[in-house]
Residue frames relative to the residue before (quaternion, step in Angstrom):
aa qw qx qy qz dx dy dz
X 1.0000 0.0000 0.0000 0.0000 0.00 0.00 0.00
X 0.2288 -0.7858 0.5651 0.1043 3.75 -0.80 0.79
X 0.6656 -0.6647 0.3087 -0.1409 2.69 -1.53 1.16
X 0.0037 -0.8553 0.4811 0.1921 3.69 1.21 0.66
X 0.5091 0.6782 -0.3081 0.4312 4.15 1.06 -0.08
X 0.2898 -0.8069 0.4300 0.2829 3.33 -0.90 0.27
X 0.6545 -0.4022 0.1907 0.6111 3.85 -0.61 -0.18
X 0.7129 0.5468 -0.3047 0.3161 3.28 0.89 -1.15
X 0.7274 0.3665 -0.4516 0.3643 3.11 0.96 -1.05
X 0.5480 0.5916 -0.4578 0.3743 3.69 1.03 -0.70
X 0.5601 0.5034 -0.4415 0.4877 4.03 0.68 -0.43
X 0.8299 0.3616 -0.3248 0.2741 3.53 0.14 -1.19
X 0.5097 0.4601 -0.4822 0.5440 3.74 1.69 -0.15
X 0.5238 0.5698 -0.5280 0.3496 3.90 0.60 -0.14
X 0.5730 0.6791 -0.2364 0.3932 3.28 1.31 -1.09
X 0.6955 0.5303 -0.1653 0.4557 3.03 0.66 -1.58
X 0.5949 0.6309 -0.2454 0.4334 3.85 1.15 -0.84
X 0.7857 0.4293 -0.2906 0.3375 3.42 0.58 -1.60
X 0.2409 -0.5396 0.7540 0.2870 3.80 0.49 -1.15
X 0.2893 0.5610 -0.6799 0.3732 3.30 0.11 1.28
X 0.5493 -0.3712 0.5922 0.4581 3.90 -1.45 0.80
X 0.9073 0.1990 -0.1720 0.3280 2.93 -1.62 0.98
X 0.5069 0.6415 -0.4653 0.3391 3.93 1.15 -0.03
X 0.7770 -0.4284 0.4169 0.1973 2.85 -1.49 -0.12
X 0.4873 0.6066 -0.2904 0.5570 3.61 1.66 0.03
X 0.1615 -0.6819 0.7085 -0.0830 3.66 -0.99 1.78
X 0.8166 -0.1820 0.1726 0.5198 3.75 -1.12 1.31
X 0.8638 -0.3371 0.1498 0.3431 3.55 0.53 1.08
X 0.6706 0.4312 -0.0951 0.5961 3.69 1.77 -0.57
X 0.6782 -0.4383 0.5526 0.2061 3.37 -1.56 0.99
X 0.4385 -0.5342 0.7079 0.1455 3.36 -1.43 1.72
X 0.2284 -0.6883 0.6320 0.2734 3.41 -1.62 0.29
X 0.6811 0.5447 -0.1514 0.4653 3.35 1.29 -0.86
X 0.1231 0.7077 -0.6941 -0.0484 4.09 -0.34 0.52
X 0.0698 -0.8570 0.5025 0.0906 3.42 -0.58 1.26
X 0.2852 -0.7106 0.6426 0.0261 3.74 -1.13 1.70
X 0.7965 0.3695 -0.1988 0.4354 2.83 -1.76 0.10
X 0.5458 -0.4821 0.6008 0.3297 3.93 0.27 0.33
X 0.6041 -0.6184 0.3200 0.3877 3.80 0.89 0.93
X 0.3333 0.6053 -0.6760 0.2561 3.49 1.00 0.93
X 0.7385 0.2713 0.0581 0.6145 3.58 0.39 -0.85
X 0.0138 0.7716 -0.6292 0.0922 3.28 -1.11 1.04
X 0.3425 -0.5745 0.5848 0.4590 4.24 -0.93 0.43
X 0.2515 -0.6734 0.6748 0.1669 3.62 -1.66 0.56
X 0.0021 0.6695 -0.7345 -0.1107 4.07 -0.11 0.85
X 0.0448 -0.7255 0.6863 -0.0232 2.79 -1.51 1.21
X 0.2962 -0.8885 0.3179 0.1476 3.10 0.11 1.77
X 0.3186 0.8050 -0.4317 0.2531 3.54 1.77 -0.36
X 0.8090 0.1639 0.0589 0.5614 3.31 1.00 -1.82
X 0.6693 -0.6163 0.2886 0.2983 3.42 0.74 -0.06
X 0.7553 0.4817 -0.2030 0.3953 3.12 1.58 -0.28
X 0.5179 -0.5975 0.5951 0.1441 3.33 -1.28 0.93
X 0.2768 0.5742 -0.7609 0.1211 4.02 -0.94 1.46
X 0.5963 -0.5669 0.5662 0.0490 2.38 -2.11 0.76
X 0.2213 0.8380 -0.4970 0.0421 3.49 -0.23 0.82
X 0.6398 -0.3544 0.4583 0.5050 3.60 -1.82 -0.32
X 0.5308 -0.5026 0.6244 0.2750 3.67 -1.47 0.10
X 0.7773 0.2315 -0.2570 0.5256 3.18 0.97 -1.21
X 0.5814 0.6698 -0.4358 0.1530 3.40 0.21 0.19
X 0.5346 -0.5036 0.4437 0.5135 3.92 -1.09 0.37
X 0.6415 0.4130 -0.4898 0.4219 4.12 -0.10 -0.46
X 0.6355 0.4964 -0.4088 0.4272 4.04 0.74 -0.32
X 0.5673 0.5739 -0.3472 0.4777 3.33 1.23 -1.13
X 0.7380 0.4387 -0.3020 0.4142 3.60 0.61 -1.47
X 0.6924 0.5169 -0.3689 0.3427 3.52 0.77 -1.35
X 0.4212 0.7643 -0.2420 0.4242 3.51 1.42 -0.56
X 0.7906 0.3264 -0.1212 0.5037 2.89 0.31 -1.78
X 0.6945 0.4201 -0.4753 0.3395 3.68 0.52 -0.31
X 0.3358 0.8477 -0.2608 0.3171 3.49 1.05 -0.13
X 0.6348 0.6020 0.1493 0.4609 2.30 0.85 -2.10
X 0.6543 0.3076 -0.1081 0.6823 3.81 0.52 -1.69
X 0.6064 0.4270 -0.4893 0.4589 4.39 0.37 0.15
X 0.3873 -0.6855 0.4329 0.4390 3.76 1.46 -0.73
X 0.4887 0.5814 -0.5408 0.3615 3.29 0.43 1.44
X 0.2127 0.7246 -0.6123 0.2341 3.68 1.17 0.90
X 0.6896 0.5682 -0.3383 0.2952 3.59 0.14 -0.93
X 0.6082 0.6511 -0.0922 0.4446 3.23 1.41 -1.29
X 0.7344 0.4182 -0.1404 0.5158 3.20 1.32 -1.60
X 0.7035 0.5649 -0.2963 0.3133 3.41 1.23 -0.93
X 0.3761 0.7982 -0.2787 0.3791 3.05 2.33 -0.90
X 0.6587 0.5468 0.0045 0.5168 2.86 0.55 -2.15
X 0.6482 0.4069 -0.4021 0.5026 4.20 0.30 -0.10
X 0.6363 0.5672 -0.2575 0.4552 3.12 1.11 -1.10
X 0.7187 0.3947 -0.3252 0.4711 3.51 0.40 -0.93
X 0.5195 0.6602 -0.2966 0.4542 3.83 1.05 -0.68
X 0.6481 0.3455 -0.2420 0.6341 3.95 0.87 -1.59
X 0.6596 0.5245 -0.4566 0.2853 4.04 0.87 -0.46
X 0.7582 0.4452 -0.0901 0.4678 3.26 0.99 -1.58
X 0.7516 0.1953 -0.0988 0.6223 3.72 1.02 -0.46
X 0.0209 0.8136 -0.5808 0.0168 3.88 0.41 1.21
X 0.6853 0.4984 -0.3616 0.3889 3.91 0.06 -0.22
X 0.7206 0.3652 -0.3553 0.4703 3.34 1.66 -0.13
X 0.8136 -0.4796 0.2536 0.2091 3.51 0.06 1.00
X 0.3730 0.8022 -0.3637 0.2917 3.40 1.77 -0.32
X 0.6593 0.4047 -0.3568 0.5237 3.84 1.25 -0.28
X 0.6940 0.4781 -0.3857 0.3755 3.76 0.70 -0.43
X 0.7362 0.3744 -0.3572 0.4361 3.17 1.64 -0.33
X 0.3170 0.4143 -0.4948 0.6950 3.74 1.20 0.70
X 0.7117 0.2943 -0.4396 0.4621 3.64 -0.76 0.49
X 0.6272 0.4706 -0.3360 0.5217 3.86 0.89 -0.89
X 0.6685 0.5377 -0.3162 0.4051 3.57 0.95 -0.92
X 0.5773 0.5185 -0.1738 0.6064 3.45 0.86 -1.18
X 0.5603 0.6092 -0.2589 0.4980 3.78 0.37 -0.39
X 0.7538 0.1578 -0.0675 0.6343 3.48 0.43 -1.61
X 0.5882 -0.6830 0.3545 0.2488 3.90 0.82 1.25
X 0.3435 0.8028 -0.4798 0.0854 3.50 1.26 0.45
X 0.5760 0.6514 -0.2489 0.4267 3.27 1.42 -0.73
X 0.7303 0.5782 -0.2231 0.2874 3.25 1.09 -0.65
X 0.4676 -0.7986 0.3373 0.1727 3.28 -0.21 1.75
């Protein structure tokens, strides 16, 4: 059966699985956000469907992929998770894009 995912992203949801020091698991729950590129580009897991894309930060398919998230009722979760991103990795832009997001009213319930 093939694979529309790459290795990486399929490694980093492996990641996210084990509870290994350092995975990908927050207070028991799946990052949505693996962030590349100094937050030019980030993996979106979108646990809705199961799949792992790769997109721009600045792009409308992040905005959208975002926003469906979000409309499943994982804004709070996601907004958490920007926050901890603009905390731990300030020089990469992680707060202007949580402001762009919030902007295009994804958050809004």
């Amino acid at each position: 059966m093939a694979s529309n995912t790459s290795k990486t992203a399929r490694a980093s949801v492996r990641a996210g699985q084990s509870g290994a020091p350092g995975a990908l698991n927050v207070l028991g729950e799946f990052k949505y956000l693996i962030p590349l590129n100094r937050g030019k580009h980030a993996y979106v897991r979108n646990l809705t469907n199961g799949q792992t894309v790769h997109l721009r930060t600045d792009s409308e398919a992040f905005v959208e992929e975002i926003r469906v998230l979000a409309g499943a009722g994982h804004g709070a979760k996601l907004r958490a998770e920007l926050a901890a991103l603009a905390a731990a990795h300030p020089g990469d832009g992680w707060d202007a894009t949580e402001k762009r997001l919030v902007e295009a009213g994804v958050f809004e319930s």
